[in-house]
KOLVOFI-383228 format. One record per atom (N, C-alpha, C, O, CB): residue in three letters; y negated, z, x. Coordinates in pm, whole numbers, plus 50000, padded with zeros to 5 digits. Glycine has a CB too. Layout:
BEGIN
alaYZX
...
This chain:
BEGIN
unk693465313719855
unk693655299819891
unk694635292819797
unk694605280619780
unk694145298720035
unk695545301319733
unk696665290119692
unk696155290519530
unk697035289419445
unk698645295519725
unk694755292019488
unk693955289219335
unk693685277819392
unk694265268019344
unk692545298819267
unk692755275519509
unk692115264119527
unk693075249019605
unk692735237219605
unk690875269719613
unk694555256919676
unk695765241019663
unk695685238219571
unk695125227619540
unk697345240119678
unk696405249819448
unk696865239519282
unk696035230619251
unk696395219019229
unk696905247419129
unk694795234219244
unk693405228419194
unk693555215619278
unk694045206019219
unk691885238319228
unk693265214419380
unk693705202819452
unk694735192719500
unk694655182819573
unk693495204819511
unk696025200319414
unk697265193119441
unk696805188119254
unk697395178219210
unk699085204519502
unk695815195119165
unk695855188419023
unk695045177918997
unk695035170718897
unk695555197018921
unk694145177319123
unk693395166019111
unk694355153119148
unk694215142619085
unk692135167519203
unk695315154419252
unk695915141919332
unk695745144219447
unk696295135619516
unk695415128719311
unk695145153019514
unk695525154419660
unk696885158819716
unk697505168519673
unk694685163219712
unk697245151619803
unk699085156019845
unk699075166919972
unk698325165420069
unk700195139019918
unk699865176319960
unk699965184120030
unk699415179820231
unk698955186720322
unk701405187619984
unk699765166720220
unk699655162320383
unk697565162920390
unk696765169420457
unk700645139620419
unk697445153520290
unk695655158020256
unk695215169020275
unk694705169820386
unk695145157620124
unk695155179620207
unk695355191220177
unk695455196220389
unk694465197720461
unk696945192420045
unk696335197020415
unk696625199620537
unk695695193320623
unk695555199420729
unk697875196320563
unk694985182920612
unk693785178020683
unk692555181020644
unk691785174020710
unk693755165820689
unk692015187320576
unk690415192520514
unk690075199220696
unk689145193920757
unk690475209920329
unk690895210520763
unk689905215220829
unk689655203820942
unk689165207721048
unk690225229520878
unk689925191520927
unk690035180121025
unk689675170220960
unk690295159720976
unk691285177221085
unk688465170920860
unk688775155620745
unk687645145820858
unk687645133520850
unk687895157620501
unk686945151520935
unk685795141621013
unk687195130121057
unk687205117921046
unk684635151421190
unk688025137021097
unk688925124721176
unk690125120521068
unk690405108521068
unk689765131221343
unk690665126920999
unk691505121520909
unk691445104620870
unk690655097020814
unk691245129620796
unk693015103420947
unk692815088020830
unk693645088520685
unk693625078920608
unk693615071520917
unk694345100420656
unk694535100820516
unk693225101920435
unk693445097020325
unk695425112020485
unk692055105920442
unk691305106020383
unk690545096820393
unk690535090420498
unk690965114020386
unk689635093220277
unk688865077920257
unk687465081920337
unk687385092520399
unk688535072220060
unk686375072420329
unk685185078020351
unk684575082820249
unk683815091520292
unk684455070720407
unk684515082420190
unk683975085420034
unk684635098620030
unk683955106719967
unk684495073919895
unk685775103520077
unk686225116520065
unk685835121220156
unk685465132520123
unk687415119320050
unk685585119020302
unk684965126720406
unk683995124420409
unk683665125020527
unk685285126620514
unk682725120420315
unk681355121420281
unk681445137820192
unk680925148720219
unk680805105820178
unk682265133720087
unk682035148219979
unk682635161320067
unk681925170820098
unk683155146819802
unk683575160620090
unk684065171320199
unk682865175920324
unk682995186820379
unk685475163720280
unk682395172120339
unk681195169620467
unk679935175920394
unk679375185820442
unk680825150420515
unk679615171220304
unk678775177820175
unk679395189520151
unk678615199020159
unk678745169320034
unk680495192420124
unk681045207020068
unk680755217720161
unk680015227220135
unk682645207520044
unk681555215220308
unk681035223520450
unk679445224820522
unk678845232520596
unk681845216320566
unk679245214420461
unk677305217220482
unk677205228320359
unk677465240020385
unk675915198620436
unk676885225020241
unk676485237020149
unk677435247320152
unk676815257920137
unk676325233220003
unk678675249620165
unk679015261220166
unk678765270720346
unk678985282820355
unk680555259120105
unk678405264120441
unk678265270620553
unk676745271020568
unk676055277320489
unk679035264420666
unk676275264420664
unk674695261420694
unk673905256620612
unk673045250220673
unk674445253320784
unk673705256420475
unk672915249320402
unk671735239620457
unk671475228120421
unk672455258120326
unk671165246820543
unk670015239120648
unk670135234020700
unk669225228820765
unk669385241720720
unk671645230520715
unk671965215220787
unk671875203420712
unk672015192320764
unk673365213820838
unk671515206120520
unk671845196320507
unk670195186320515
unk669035188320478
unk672795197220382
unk671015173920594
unk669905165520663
unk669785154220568
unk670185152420453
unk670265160220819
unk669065146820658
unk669165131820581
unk669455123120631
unk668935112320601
unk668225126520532
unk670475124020733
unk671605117220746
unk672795120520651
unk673545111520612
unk671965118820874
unk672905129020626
unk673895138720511
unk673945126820369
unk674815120320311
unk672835158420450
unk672545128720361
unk672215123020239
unk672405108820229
unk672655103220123
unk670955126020209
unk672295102620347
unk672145087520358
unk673595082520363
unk673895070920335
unk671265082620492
unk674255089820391
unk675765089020424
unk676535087620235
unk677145078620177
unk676315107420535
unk676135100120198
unk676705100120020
unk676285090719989
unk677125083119941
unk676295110619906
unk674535084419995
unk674105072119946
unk675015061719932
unk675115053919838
unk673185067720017
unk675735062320042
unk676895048020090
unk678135047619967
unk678755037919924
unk677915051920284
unk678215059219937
unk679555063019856
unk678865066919726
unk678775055619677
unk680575076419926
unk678475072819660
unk677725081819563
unk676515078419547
unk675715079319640
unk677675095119596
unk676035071919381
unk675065074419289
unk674115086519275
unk674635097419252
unk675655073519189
unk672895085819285
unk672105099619292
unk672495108719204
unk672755120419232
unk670705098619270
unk672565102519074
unk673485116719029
unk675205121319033
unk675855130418982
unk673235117518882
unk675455112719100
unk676995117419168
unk676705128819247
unk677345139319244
unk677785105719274
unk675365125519342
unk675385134619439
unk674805148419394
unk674955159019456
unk674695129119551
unk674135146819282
unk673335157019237
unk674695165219168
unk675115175219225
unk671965151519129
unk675175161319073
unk676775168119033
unk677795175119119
unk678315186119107
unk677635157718990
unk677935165619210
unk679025170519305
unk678325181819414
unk679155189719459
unk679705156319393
unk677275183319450
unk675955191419485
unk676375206519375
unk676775217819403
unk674155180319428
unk676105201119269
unk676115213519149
unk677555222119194
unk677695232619257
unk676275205918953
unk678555212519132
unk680045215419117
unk680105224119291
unk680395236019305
unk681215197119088
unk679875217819366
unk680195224619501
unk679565238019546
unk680095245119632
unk679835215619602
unk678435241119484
unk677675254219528
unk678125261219381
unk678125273519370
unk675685252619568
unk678475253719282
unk679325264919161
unk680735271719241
unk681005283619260
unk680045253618990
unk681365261419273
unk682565268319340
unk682455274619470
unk683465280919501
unk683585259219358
unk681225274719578
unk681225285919702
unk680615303019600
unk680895314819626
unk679655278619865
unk679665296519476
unk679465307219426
unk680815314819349
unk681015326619379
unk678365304319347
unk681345311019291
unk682725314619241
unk683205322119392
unk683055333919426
unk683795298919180
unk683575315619436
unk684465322019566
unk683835335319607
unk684485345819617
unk684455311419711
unk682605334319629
unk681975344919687
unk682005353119568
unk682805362219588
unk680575342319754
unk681705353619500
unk681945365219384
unk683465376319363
unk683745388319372
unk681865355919243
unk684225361619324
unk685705367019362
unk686125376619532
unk686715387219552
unk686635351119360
unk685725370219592
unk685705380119753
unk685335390219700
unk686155399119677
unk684655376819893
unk683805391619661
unk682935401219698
unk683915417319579
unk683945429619595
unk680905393919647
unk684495408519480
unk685805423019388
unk686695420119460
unk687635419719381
unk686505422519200
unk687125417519565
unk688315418219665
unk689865410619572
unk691025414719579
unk688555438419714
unk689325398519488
unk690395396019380
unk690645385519471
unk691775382619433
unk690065393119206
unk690355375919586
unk691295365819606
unk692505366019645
unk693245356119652
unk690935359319667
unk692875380819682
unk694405380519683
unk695275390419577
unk696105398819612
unk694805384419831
unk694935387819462
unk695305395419354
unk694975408619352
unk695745416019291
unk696505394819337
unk693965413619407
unk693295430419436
unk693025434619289
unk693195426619196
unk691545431519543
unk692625446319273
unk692125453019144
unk690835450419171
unk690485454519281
unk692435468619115
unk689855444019095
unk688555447919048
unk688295463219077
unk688955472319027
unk688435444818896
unk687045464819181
unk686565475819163
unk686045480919024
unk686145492218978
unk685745475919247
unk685535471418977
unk684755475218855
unk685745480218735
unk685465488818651
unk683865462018805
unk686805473818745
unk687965477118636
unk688595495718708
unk689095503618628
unk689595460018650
unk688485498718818
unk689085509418904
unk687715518318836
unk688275527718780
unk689305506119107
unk686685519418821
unk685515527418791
unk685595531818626
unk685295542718578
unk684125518218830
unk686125518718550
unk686095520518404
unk687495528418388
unk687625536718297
unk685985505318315
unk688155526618445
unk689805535118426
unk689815550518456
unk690495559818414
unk691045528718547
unk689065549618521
unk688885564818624
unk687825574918561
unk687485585718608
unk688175561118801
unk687315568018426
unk685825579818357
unk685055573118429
unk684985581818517
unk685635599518389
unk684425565218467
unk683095559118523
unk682335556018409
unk681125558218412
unk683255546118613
unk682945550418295
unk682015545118238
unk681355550018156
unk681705559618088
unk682265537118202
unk679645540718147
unk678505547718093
unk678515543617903
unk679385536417854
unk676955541418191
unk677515549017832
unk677085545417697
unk675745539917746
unk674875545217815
unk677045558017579
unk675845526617682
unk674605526017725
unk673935525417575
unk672705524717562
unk674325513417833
């Protein structure tokens, strides 16, 4: 978690922001235009099949089709990032399994 504060305290989000994401539906620090993309982020990174077209009609209000198509990209790049990083147990500074296999004689010639 504290890769993805910096990242978000480097965009301009202030720590009190930041502290409202798991609450942004009601947040009034946040704009609508920010609780459209945030709303978009928790649809594709949770239920994907939620995302509706109300979803869509909503970014419409805030976001250019290819805003939405970008921020779409950028957002399933970073649940994919995340999940990768989990999946080598590195989000809390862990060793790479894969680096633990090459240290140990694991590795092949290919």
């Amino acid at each position: 978690m504290n890769g993805r504060v910096a990242l978000a305290k480097q965009q301009g989000l202030t720590e009190e922001q930041i502290g409202e994401l798991p609450s942004y539906q009601d947040s009034p620090l946040l704009t609508a235009r920010e609780r459209a993309a945030v709303r978009y982020a928790d649809v594709l990174a949770g239920d994907h099949t939620q995302a509706s077209q109300a979803l869509f009609d909503e970014l419409r209000q805030h976001f250019t089709e290819p805003e939405i198509i970008d921020l779409g990209f950028r957002i399933t790049a970073f649940v994919g990032y995340g999940r990768f990083i989990r999946a080598l147990g590195l989000e809390k500074g862990g060793v790479c399994p894969l680096s633990e296999a090459h240290t140990n004689g694991a590795e092949t010639d290919a």
